[in-house]
OpenMM code with the backbone's topology and positions (N, CA, C; nanometers):
from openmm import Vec3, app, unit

residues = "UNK UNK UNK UNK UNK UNK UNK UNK UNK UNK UNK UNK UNK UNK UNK UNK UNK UNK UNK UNK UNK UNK UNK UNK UNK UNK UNK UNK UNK UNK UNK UNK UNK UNK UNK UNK UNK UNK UNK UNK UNK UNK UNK UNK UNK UNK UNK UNK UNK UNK UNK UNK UNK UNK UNK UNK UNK UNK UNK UNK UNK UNK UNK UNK UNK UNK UNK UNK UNK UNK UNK UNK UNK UNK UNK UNK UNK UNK UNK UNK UNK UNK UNK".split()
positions = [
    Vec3(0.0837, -0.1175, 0.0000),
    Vec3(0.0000, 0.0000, 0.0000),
    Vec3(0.0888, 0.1246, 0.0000),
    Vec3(0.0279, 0.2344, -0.0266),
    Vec3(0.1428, 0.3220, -0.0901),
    Vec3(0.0697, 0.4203, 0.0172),
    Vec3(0.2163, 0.5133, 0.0786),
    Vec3(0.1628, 0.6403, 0.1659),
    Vec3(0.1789, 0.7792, 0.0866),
    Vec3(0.0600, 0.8265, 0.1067),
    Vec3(0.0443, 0.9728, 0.0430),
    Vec3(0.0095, 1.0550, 0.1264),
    Vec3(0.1415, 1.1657, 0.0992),
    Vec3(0.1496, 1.2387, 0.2375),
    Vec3(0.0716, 1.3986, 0.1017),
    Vec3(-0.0140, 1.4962, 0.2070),
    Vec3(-0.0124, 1.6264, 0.1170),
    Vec3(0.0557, 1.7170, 0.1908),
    Vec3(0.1040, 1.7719, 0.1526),
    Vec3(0.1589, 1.8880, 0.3027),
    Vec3(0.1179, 2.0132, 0.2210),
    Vec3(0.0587, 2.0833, 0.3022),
    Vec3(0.0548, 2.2347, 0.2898),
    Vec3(-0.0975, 2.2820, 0.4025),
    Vec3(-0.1153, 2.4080, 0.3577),
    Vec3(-0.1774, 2.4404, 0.5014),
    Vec3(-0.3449, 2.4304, 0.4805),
    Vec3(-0.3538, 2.3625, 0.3563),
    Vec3(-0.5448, 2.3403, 0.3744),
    Vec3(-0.5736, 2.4090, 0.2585),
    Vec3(-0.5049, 2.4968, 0.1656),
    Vec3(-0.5422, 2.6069, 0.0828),
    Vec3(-0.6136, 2.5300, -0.0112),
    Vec3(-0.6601, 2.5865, -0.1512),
    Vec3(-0.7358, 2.5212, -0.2700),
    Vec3(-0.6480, 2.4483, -0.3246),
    Vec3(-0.5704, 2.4943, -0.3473),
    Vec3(-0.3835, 2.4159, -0.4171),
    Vec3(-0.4186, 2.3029, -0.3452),
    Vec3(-0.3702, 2.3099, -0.2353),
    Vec3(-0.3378, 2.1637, -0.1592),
    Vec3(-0.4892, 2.0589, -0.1802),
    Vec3(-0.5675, 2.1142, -0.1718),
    Vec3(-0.6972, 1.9963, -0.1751),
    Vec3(-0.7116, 2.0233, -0.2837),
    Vec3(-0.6716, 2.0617, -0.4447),
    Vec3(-0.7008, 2.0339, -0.5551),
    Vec3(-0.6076, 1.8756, -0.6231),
    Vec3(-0.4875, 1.9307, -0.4965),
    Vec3(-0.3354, 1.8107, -0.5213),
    Vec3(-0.4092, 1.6726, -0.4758),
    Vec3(-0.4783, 1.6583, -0.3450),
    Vec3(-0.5326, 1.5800, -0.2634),
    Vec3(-0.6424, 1.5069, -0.3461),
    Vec3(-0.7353, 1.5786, -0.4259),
    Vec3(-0.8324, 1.5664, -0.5161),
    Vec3(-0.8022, 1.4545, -0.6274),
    Vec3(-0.6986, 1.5418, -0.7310),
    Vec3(-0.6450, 1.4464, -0.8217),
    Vec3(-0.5544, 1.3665, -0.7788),
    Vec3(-0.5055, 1.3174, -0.6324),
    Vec3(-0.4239, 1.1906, -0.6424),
    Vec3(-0.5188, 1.1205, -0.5823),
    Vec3(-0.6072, 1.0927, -0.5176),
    Vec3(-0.7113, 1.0181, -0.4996),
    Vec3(-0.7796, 0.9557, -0.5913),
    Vec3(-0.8151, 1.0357, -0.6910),
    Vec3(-0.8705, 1.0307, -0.8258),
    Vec3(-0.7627, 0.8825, -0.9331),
    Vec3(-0.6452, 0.9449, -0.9480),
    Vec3(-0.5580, 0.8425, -1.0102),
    Vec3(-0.5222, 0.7426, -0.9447),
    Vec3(-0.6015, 0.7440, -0.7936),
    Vec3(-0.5539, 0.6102, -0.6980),
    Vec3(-0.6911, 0.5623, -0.7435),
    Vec3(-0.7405, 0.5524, -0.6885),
    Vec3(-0.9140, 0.4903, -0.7821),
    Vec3(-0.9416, 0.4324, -0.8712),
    Vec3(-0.8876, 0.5541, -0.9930),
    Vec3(-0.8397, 0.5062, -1.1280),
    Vec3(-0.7555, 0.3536, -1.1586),
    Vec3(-0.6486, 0.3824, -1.0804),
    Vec3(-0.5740, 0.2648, -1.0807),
    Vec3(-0.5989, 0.1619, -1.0687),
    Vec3(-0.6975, 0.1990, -0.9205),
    Vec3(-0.7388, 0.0360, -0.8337),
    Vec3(-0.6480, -0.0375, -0.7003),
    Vec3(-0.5374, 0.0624, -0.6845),
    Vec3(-0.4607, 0.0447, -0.5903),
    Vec3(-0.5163, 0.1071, -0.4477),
    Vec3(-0.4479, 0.0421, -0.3492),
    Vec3(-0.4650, 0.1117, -0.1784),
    Vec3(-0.3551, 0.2048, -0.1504),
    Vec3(-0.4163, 0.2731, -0.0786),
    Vec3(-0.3584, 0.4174, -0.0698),
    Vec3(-0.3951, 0.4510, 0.0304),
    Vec3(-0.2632, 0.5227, 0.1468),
    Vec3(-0.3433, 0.6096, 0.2546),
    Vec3(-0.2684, 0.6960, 0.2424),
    Vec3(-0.4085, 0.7871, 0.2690),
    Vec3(-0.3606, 0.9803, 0.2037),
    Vec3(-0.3366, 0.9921, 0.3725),
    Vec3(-0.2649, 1.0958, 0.3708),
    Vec3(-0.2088, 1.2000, 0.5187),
    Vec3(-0.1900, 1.3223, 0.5041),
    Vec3(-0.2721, 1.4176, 0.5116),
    Vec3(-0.2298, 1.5585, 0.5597),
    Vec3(-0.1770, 1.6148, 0.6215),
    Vec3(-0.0693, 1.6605, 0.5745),
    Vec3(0.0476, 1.7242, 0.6840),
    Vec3(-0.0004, 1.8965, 0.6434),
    Vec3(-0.0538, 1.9105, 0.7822),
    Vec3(-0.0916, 2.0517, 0.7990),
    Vec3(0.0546, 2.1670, 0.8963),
    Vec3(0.0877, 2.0846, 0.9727),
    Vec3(0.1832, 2.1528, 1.0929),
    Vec3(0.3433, 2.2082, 1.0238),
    Vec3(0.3523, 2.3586, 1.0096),
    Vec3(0.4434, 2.3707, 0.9305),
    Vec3(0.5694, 2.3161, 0.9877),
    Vec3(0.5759, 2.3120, 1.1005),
    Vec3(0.7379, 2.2389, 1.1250),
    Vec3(0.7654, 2.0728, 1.0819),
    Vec3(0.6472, 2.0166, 1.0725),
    Vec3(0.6458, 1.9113, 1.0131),
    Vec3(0.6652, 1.8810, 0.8499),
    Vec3(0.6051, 1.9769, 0.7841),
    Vec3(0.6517, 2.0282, 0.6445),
    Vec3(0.7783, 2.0989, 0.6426),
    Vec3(0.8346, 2.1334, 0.7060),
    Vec3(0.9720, 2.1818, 0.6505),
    Vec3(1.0780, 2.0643, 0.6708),
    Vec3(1.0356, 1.9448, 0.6993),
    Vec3(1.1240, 1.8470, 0.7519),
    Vec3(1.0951, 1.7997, 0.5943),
    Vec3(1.0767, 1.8107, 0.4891),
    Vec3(1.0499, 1.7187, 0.3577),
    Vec3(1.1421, 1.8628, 0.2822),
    Vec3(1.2138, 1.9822, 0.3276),
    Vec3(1.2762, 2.0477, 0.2420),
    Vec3(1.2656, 2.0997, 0.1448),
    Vec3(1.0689, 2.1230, 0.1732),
    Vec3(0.9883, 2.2142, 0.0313),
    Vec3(1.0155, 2.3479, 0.0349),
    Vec3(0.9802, 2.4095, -0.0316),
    Vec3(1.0246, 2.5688, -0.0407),
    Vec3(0.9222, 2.6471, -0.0840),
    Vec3(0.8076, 2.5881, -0.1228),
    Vec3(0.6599, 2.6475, -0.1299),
    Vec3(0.5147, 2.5022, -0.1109),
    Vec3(0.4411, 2.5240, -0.1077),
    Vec3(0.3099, 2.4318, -0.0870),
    Vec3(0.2514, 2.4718, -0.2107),
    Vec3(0.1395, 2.3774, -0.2725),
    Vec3(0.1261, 2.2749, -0.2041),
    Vec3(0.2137, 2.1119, -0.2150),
    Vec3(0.2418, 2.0226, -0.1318),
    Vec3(0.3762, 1.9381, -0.1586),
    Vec3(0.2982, 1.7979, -0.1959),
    Vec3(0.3587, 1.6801, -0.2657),
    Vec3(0.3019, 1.5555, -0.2999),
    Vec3(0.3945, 1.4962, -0.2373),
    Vec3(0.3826, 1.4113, -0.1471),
    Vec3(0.4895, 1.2913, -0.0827),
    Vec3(0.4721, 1.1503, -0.1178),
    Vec3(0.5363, 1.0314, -0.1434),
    Vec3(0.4259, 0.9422, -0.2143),
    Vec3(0.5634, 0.8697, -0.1216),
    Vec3(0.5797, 0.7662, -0.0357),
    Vec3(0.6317, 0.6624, 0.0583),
    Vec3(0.7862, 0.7912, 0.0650),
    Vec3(0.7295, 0.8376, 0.1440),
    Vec3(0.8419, 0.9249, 0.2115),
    Vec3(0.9209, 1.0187, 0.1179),
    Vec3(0.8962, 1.0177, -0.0192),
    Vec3(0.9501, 1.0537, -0.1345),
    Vec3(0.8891, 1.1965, -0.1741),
    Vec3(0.9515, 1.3457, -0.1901),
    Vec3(0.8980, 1.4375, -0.2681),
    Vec3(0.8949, 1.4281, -0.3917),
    Vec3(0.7901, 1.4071, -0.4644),
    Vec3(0.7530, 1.4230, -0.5817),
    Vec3(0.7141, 1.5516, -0.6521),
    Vec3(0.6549, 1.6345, -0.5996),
    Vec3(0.6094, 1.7470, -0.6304),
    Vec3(0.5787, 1.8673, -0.4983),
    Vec3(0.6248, 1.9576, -0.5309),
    Vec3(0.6185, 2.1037, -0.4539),
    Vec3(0.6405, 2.2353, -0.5208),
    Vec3(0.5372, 2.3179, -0.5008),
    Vec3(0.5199, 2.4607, -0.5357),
    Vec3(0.3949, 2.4701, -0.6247),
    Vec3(0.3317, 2.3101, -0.6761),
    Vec3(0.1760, 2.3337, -0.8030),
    Vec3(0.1318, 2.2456, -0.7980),
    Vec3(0.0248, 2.2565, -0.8462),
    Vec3(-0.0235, 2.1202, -0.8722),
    Vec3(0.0065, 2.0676, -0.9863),
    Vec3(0.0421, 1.9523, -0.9857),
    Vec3(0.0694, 1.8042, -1.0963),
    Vec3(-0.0485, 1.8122, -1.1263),
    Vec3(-0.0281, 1.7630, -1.2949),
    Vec3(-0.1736, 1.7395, -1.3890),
    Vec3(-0.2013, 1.5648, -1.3409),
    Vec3(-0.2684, 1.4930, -1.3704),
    Vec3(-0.3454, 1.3814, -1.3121),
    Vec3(-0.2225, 1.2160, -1.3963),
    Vec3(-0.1670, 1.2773, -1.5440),
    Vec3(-0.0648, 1.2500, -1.5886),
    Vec3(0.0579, 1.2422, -1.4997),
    Vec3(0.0869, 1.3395, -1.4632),
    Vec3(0.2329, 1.3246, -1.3839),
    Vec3(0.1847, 1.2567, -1.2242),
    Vec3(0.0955, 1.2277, -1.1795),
    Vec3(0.0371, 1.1860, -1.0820),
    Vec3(-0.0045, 1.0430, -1.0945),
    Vec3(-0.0029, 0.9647, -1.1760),
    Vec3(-0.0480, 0.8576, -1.2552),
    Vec3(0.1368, 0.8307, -1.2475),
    Vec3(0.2644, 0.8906, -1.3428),
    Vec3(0.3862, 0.8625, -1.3342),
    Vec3(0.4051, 0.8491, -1.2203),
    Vec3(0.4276, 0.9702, -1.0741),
    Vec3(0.4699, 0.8759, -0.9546),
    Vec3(0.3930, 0.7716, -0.8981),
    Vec3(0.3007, 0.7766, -0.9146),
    Vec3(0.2261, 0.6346, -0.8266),
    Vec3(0.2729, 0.5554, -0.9249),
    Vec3(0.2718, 0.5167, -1.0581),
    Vec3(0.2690, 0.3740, -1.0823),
    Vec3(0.4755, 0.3941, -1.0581),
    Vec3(0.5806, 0.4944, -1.0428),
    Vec3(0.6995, 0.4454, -1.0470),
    Vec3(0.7061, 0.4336, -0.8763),
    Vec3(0.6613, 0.4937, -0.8155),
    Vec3(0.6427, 0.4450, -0.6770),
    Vec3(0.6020, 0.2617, -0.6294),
    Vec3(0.5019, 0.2766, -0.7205),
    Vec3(0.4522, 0.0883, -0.7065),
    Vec3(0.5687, -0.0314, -0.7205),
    Vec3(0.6780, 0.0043, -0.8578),
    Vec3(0.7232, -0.0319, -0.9176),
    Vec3(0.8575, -0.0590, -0.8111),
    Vec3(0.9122, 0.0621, -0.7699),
    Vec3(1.0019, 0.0977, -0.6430),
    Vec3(0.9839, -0.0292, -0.4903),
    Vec3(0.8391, -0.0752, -0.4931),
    Vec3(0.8289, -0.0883, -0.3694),
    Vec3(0.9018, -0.2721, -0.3847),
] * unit.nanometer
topology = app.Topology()
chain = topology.addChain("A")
for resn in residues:
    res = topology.addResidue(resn, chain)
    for name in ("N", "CA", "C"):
        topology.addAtom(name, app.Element.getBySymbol(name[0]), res)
């Protein structure tokens, strides 16, 4: 099962990020547990430099936009592949 972390502080960004990786987890057919990392000292421990962030098994994938549902579809299935 694959961990999906979102970090950022709740904004539209971040639950649009949250939105479409749920969406391409579904899609897929895989298990997935999403985690919201709201607490900024806890987000600065992943070494982002803007929100909203994609974490996929401890891994930054994306920070500062949102990923189209394409590049979100690439880390989960190279994440799967990884495990």
């Amino acid at each position: 099962m694959l961990n999906i972390k979102i970090l950022g502080s709740g904004c539209a960004n971040c639950k649009r990020v949250e939105q479409i990786s749920r969406k391409v987890v579904d899609e897929l057919g895989i298990e997935a547990e999403f985690i919201k990392v709201n607490d900024y000292n806890d987000i600065m421990k992943y070494n982002i430099i803007s929100t909203p962030g994609l974490v996929i098994n401890e891994k930054v994938v994306s920070s500062g936009r949102i990923p189209s549902p394409a590049e979100i579809t690439t880390f989960v299935t190279s994440a799967l592949e990884a495990e």
